[in-house]
ROTI-350741 format. One record per atom (N, C-alpha, C, CB): residue number from 1; residue in one letter; atom name; x, y, z. Coordinates in steps of 0.001 Angstrom, whole numbers. Glycine has a CB too. Layout:
seza|bagu|gulo|X|Y|Z
NUM|A|CA|X|Y|Z
...
***
This chain:
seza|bagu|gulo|X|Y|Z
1|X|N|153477|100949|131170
1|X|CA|152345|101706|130658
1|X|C|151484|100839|129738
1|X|CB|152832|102953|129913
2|X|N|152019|100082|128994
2|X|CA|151383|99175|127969
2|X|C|150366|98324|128818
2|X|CB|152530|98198|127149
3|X|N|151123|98063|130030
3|X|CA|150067|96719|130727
3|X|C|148800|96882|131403
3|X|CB|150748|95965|131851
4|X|N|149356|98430|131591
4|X|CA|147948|99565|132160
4|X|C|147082|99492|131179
4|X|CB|148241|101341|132381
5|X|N|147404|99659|129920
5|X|CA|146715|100304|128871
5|X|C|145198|99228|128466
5|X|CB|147955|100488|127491
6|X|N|146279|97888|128643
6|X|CA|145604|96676|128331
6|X|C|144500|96107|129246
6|X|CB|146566|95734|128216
7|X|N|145055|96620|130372
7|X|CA|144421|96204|131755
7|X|C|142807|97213|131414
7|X|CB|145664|96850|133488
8|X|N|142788|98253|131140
8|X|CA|142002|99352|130908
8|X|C|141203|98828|130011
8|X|CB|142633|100562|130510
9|X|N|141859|98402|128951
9|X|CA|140691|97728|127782
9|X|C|139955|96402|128525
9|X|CB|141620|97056|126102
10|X|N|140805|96051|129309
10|X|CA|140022|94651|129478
10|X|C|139058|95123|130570
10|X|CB|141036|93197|129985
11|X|N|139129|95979|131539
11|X|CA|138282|96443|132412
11|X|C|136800|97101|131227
11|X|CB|139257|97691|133473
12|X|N|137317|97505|130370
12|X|CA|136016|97936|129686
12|X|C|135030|96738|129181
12|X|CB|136414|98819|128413
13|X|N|135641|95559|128664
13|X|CA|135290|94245|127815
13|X|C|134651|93774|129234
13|X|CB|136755|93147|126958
14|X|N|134747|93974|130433
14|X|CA|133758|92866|131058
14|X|C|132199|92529|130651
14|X|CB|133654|93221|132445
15|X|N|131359|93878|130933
15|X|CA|130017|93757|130292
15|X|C|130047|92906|128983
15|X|CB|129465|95182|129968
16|X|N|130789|93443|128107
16|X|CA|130937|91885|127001
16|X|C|131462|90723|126484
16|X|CB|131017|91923|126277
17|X|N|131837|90823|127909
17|X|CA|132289|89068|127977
17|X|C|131563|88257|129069
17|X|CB|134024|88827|128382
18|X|N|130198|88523|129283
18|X|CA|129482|88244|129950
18|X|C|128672|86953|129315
18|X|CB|128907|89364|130266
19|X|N|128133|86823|128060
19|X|CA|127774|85863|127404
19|X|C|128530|84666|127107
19|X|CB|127453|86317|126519
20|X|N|129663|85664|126444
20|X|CA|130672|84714|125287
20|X|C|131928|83866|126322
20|X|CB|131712|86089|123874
21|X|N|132032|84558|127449
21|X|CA|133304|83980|127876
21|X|C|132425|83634|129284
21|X|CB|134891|85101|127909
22|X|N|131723|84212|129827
22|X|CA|131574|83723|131468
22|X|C|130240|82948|131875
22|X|CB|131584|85105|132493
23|X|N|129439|82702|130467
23|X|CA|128046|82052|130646
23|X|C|128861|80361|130731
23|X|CB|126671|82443|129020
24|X|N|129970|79721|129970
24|X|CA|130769|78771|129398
24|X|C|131324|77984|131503
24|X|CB|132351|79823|127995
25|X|N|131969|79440|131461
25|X|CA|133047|78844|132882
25|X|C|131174|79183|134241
25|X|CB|135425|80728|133393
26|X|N|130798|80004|133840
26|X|CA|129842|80108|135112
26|X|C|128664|78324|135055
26|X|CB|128618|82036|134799
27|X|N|128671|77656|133694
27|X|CA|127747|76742|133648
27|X|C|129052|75829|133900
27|X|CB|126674|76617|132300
28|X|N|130093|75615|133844
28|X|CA|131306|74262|134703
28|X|C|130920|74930|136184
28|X|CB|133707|74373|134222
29|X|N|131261|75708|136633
29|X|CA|131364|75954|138466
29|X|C|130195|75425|138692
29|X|CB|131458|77643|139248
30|X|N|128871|75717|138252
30|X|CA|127670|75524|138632
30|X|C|127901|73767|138804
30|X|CB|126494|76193|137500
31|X|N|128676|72574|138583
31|X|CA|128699|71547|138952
31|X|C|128936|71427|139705
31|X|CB|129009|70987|138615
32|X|N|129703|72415|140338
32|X|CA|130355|71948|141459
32|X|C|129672|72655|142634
32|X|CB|131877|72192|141377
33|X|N|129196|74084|142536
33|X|CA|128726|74820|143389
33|X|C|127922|75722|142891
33|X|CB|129555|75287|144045
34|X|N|126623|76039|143592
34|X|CA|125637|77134|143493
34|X|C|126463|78861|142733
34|X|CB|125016|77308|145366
35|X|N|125921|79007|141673
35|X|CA|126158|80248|141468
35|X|C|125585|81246|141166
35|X|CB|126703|80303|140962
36|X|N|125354|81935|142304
36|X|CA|124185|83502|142229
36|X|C|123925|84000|140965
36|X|CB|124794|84971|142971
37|X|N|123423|84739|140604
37|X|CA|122680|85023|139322
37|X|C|123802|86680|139683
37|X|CB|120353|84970|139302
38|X|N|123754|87423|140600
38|X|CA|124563|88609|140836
38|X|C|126282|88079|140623
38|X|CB|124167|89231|142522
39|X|N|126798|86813|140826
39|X|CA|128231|87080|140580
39|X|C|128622|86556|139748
39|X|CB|129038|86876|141387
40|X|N|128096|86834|138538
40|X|CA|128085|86793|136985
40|X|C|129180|87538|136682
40|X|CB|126805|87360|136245
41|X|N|128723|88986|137448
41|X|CA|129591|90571|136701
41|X|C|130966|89988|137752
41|X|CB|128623|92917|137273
42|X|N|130715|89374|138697
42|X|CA|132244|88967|138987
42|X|C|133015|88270|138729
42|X|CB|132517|88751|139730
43|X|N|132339|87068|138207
43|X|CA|132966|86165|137531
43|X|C|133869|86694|135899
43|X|CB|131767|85126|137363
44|X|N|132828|87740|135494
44|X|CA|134015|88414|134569
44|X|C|134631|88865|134838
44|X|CB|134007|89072|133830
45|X|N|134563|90052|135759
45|X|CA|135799|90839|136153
45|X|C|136990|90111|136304
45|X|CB|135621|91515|137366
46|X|N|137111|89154|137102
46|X|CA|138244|88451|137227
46|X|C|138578|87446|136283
46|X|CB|138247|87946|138336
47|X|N|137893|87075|135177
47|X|CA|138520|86608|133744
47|X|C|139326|88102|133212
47|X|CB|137047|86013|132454
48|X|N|138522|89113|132943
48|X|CA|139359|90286|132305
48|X|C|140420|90568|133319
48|X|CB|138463|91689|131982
49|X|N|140301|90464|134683
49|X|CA|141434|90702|135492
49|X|C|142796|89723|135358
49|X|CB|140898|90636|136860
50|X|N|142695|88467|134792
50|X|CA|143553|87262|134421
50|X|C|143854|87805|133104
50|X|CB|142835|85690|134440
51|X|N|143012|87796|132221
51|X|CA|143567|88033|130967
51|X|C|144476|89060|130694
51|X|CB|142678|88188|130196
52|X|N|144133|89908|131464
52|X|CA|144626|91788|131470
52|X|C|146540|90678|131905
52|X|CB|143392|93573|133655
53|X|N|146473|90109|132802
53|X|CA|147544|90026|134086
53|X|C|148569|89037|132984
53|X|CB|146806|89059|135980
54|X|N|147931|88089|132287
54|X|CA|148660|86912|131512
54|X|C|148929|88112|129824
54|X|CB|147228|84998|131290
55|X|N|148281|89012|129657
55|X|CA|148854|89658|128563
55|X|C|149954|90282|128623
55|X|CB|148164|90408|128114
56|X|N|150007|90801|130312
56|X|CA|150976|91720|130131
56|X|C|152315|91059|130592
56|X|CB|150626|93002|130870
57|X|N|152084|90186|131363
57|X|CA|153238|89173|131714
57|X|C|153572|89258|130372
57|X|CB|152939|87580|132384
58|X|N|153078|88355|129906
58|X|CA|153952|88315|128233
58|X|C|154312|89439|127034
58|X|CB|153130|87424|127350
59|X|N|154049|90578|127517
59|X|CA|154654|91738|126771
59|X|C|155733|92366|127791
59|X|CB|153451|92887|126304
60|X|N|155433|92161|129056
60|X|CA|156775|92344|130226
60|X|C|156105|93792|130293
60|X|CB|158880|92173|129651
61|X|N|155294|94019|130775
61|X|CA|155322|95719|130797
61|X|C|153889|95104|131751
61|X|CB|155160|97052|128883
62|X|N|154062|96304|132809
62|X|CA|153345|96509|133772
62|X|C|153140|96282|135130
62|X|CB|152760|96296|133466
63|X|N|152869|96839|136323
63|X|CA|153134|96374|137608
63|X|C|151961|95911|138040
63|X|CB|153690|97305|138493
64|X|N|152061|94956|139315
64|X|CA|150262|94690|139497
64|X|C|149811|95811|139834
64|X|CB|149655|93626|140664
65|X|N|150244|96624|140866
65|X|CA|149386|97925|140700
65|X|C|148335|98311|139458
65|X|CB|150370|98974|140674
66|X|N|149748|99240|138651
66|X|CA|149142|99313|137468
66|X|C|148135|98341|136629
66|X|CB|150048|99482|136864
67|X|N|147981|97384|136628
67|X|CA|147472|96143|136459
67|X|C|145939|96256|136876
67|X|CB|148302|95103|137280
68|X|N|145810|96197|138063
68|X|CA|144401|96355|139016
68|X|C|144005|97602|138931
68|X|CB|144515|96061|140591
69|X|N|144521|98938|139007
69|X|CA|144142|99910|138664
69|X|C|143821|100013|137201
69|X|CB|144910|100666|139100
70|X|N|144220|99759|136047
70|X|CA|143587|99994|134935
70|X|C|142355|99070|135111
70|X|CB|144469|99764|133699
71|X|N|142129|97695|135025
71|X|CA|140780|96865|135271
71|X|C|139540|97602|136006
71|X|CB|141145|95596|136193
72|X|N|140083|98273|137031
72|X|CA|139379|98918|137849
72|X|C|139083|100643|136900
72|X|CB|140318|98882|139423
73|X|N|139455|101053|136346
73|X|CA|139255|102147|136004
73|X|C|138982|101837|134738
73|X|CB|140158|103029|136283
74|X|N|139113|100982|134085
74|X|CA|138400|100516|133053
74|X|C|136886|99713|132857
74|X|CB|139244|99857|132649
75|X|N|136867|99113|133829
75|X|CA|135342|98874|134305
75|X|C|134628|99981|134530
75|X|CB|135200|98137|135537
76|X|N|134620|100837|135466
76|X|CA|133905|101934|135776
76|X|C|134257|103483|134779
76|X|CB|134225|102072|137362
77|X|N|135353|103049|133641
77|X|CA|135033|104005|132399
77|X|C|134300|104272|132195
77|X|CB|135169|103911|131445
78|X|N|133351|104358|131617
78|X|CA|132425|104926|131178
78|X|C|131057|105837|132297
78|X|CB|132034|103802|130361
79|X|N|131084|105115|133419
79|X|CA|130248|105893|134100
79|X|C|131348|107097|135109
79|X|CB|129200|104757|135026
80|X|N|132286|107176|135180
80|X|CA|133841|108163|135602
80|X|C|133302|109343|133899
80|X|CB|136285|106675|135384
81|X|N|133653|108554|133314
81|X|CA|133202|109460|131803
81|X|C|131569|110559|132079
81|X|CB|132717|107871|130222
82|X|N|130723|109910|132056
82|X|CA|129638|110276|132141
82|X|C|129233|111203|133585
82|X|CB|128979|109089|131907
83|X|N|129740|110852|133960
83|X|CA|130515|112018|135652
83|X|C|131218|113053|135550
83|X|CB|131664|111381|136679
84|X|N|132138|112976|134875
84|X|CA|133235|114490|134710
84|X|C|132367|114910|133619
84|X|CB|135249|114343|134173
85|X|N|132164|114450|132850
85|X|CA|131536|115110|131642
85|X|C|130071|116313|132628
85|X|CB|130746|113442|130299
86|X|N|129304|116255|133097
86|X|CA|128182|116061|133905
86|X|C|128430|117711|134970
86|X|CB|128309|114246|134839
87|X|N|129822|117304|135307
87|X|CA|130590|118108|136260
87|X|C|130962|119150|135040
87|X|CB|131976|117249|137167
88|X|N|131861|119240|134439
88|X|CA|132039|120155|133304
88|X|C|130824|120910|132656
88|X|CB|132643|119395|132283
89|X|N|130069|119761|132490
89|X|CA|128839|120680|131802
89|X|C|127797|121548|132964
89|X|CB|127733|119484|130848
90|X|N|127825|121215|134038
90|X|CA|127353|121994|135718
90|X|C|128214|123282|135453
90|X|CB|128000|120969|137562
91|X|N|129208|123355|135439
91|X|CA|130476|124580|135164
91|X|C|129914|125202|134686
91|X|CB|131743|124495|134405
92|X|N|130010|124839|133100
92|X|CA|129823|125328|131835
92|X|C|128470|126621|131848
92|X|CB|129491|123908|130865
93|X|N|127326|125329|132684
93|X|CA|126218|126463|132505
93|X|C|125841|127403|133632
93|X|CB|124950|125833|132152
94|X|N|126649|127122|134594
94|X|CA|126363|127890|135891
94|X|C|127288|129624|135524
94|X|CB|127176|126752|137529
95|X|N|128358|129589|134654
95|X|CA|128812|130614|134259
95|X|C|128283|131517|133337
95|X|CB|129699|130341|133977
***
């Protein structure tokens, strides 16, 4: 559960680790190979997807499942948020 948990935070941190952590590794690749201006947001994802994976290795808690599913549901937090919320409030006033 812990590695989920972590995986989840780090799925949220992509948008801001877009400057600080992936402008650094996206300007090394660029020596070697062309890099789209669109796989920026991927190039983080899969830093937070490593980081999420090397944290939890070392706390021993978590399966890759769990692992990829929190990243993944932690990235798209907030707009999943802004959706049920949306849906609830459709309920709310249709009653």
């Amino acid at each position: 559960m812990l590695g989920f948990i972590v995986a989840f935070i780090a799925g949220l941190l992509v948008p801001k680790i877009e400057e600080t952590v992936t402008a650094p590794v996206k300007a090394f690749l660029q020596n070697y190979f062309k890099v789209e201006p669109a796989e920026t947001r991927a190039i983080s994802f899969m830093i937070a997807l490593l980081g999420a994976a090397v944290i939890s290795a070392l706390l021993e808690s978590g399966s890759t499942f769990a692992i990829a599913l929190g990243v993944v549901l932690g990235y798209f937090g907030t707009r999943l948020y802004a959706l049920i919320k949306r849906v609830i409030e459709a309920r709310t006033d249709s009653d």
